[in-house]
C-alpha positions as CSV (number, residue, x, y, z in Angstrom):
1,X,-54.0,40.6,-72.5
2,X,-53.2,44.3,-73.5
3,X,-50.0,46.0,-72.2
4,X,-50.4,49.5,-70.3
5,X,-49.4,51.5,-73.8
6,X,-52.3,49.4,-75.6
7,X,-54.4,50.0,-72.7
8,X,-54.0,54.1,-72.4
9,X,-54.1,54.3,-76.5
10,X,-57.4,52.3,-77.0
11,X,-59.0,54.4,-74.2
12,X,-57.7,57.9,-75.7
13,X,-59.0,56.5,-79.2
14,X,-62.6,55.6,-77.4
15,X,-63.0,58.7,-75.5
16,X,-62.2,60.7,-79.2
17,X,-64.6,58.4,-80.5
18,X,-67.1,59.3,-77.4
19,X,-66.7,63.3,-77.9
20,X,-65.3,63.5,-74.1
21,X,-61.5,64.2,-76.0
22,X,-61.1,66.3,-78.8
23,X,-59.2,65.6,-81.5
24,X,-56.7,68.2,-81.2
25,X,-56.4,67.8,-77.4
26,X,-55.6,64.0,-78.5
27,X,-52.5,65.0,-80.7
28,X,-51.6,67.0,-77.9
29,X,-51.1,63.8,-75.9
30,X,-49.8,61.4,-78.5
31,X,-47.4,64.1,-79.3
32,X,-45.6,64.2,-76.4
33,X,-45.2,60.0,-76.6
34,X,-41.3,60.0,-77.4
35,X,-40.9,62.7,-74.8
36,X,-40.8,66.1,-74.0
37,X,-37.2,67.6,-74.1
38,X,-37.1,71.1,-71.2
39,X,-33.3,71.3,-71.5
40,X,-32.6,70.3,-67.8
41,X,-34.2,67.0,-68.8
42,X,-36.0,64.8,-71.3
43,X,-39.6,63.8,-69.6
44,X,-41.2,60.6,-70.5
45,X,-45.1,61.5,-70.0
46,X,-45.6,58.4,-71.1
47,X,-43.9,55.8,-69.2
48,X,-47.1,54.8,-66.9
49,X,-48.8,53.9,-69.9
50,X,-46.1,51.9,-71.4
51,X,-44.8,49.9,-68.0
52,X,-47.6,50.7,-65.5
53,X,-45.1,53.4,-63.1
54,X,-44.8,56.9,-63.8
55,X,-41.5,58.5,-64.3
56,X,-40.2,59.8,-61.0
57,X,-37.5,62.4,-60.2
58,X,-34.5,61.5,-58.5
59,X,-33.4,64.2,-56.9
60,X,-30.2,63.7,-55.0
61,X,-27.1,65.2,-57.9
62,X,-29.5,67.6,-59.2
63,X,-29.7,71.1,-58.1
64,X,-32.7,73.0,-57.1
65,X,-33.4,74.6,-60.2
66,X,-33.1,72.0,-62.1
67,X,-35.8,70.0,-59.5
68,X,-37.8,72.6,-59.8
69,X,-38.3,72.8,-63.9
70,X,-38.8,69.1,-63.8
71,X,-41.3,69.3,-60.9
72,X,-43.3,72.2,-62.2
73,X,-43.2,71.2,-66.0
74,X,-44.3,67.6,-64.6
75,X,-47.2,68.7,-62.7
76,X,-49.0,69.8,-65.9
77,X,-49.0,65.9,-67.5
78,X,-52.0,65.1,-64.9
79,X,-50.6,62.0,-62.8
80,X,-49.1,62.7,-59.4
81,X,-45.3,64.0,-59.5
82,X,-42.8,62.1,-56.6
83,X,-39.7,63.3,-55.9
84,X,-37.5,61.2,-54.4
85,X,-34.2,61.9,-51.5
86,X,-34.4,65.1,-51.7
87,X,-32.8,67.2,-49.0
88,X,-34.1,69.8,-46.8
89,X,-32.1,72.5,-48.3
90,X,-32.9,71.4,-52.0
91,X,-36.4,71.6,-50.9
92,X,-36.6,74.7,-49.6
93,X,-35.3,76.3,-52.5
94,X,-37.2,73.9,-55.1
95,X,-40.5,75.3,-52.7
96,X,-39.9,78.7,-52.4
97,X,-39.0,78.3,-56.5
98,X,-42.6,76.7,-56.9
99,X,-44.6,78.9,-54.5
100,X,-45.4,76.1,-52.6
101,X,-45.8,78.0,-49.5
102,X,-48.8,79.5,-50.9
103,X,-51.2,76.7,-50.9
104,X,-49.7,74.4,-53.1
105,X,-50.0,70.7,-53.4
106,X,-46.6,69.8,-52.6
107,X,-45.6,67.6,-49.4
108,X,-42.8,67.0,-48.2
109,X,-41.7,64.4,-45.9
110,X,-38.0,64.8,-44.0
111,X,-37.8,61.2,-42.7
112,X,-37.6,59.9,-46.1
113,X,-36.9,62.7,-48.1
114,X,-39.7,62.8,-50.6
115,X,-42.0,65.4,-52.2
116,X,-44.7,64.4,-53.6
117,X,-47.4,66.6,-56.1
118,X,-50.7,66.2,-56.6
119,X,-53.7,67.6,-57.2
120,X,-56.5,66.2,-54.7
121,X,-56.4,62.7,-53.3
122,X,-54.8,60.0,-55.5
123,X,-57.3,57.0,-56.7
124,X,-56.6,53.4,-55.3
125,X,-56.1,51.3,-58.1
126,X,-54.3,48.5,-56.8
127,X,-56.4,45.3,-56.3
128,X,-55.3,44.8,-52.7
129,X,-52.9,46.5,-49.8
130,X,-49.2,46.8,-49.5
131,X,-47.7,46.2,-46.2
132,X,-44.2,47.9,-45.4
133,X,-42.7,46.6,-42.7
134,X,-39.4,47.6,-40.7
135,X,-37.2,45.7,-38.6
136,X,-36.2,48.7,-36.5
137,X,-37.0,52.7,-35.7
138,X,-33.4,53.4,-37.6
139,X,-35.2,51.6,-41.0
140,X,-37.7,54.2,-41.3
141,X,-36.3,56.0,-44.0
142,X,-36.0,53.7,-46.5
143,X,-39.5,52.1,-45.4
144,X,-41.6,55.4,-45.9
145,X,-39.7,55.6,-49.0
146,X,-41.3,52.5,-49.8
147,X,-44.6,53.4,-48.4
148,X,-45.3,57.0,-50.3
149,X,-43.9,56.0,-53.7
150,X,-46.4,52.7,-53.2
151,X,-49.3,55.5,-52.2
152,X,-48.3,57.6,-55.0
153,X,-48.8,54.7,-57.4
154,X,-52.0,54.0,-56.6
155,X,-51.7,51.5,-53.5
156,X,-53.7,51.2,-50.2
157,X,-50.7,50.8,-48.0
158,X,-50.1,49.8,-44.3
159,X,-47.1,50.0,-42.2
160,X,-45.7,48.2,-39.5
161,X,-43.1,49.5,-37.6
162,X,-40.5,48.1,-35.1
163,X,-41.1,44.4,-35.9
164,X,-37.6,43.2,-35.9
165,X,-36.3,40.0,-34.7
166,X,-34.5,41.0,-31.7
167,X,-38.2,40.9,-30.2
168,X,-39.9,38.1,-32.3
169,X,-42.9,38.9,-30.3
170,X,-43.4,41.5,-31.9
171,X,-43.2,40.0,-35.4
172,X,-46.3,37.5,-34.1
173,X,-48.0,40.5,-32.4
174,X,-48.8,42.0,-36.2
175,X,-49.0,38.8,-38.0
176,X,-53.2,39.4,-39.3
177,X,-51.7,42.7,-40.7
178,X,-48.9,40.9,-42.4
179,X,-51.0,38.3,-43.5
180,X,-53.5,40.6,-45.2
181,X,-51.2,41.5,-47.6
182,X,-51.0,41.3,-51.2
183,X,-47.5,41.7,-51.3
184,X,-45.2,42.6,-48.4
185,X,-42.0,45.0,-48.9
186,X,-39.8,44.2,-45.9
187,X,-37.3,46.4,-44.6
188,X,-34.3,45.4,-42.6
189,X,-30.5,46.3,-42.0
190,X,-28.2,44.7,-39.2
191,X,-28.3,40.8,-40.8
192,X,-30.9,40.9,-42.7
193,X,-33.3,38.0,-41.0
194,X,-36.8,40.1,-41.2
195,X,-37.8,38.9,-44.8
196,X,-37.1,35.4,-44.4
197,X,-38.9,35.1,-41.0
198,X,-42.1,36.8,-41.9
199,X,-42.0,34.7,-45.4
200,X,-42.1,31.7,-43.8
201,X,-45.6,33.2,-42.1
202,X,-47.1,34.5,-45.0
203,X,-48.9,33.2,-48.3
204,X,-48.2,36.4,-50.3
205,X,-44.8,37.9,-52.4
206,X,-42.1,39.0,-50.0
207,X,-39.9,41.9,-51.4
208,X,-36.8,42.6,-49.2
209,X,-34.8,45.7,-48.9
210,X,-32.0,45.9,-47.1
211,X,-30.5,49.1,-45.8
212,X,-27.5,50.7,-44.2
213,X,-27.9,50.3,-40.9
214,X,-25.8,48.2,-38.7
215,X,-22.4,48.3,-37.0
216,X,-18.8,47.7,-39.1
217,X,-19.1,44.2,-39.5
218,X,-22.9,45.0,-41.5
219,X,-20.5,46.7,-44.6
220,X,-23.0,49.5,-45.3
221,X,-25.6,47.3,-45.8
222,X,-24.1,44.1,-47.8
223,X,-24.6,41.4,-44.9
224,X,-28.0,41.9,-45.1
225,X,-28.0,42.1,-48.6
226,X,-26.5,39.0,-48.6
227,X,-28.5,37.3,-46.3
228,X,-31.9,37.9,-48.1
229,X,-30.3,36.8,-51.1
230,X,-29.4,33.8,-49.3
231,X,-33.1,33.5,-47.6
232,X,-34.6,29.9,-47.0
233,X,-38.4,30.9,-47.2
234,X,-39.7,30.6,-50.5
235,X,-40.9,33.9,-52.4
236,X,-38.3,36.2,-51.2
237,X,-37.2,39.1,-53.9
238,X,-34.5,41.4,-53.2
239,X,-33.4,44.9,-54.0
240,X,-30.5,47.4,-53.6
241,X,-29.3,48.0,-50.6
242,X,-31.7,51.5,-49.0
243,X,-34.1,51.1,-52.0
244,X,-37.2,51.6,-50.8
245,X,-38.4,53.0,-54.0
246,X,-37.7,50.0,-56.0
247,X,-39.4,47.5,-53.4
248,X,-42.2,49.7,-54.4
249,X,-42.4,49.6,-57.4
250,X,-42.0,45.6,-57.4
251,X,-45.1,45.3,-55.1
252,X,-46.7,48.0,-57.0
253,X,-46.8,46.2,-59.9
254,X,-47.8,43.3,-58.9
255,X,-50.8,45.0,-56.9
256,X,-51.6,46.3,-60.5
257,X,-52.0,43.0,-63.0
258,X,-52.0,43.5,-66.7
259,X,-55.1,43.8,-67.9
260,X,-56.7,43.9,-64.5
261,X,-59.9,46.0,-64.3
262,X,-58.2,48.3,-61.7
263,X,-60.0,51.7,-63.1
264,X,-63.4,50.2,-61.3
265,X,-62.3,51.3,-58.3
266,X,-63.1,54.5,-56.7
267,X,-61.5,54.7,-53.4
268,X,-58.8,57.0,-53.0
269,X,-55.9,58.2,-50.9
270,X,-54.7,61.5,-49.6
């Protein structure tokens, strides 16, 4: 079984071999391997090819310049660039910096604050599809965070929204689209009870994500943070509290298996 890294370098190395890469346009790519230092930031090109997810810009503490230099020095490396909670303002000024209200790829999303680059549609390359389900309406953030960053990696994604347990009815009502799942990334605040009740329906991975919502008592979060850590069903994983993007990236990667042969598909996604 070959790691990403062993995977990308024996390819480069073939298509060299093949004529379809030159040699010199192979250094080019090799070179950059450690990283490629723009001052605002040291980007690692590399980092899908050595742990199957590409580097992705946080952008909340950064200004919009500096968003902007990463963004438009990313977009030349040739794999979709994400951007993740990023406000309005910042991307006003990171899109009038970038010209991207002339036609460019750019799109931004305001309910969960990403911006996401890319060329033309992004090929599917995960070996099944990624629900992302929300307890409630005030989730929805933090569950289209989840559900672009899982699109941008290569996913076929689905969403189920408003599925909370306050009307378990509605949990049943979607239970063949939760149960055609590879992996599941569940999204609740208040208590927390979402993941461990649609676990206990479902033969795939669970991955739980709690978020901020709820009244005093919910502590920002941390009662249903503890109560998926605390979950009865089998097959539950948690993350931080609002991270969307790392329930992603967990059911990303296991949508993507080492050594699978996920470059045989051609479907893509817009």
């Amino acid at each position: 079984m070959t790691t990403p890294n062993e995977e990308y370098l024996q390819g480069l190395l073939g298509e060299v071999a093949d004529g379809r890469v030159s040699p010199s346009d192979a250094f080019e790519q090799l070179r950059r391997l450690p990283g490629e230092d723009i001052g605002v930031a040291r980007l690692d090109a590399h980092r899908r090819q050595r742990s199957g997810l590409p580097e992705v810009v946080f952008g909340s503490g950064k200004s919009p310049e500096q968003v902007a230099a990463i963004v438009d020095r990313m977009r030349g490396h040739g794999t979709p660039v994400l951007v993740t909670r990023l406000s309005p303002e910042a991307h006003a000024a990171c899109g009038e910096a970038l010209d991207a209200g002339k036609g460019g790829p750019g799109r931004y999303d305001p309910v969960s604050r990403t911006w996401l680059w890319n060329d033309g549609p992004i090929e599917i390359t995960g070996e099944g599809t990624i629900v992302v389900a929300c307890a409630g309406t005030s989730d929805l953030p933090v569950a289209e965070e989840a559900a672009i960053t899982a699109e941008a990696f290569g996913n076929r994604v689905e969403r189920v929204v408003d599925v909370g347990v306050a009307g378990i009815h509605r949990t049943f009502s979607s239970l063949d689209t939760l149960r055609s799942a590879r992996v599941l990334v569940v999204v609740a605040g208040m208590e927390g009870a979402l993941p461990s009740v649609v676990a206990g329906l479902v033969s795939c991975p669970v991955i739980a994500v709690p978020t901020s919502v709820g009244y005093g008592a919910s502590f920002g979060g941390l009662a249903a943070l503890l109560g998926m850590l605390n979950s009865c069903a089998p097959g539950v994983s948690v993350v931080n509290i609002d991270n969307g993007f790392g329930g992603a990236c967990a059911a990303s990667l296991i949508n993507h298996p080492v050594g699978g042969s996920v470059e045989e598909s051609s479907e893509e996604t817009p």
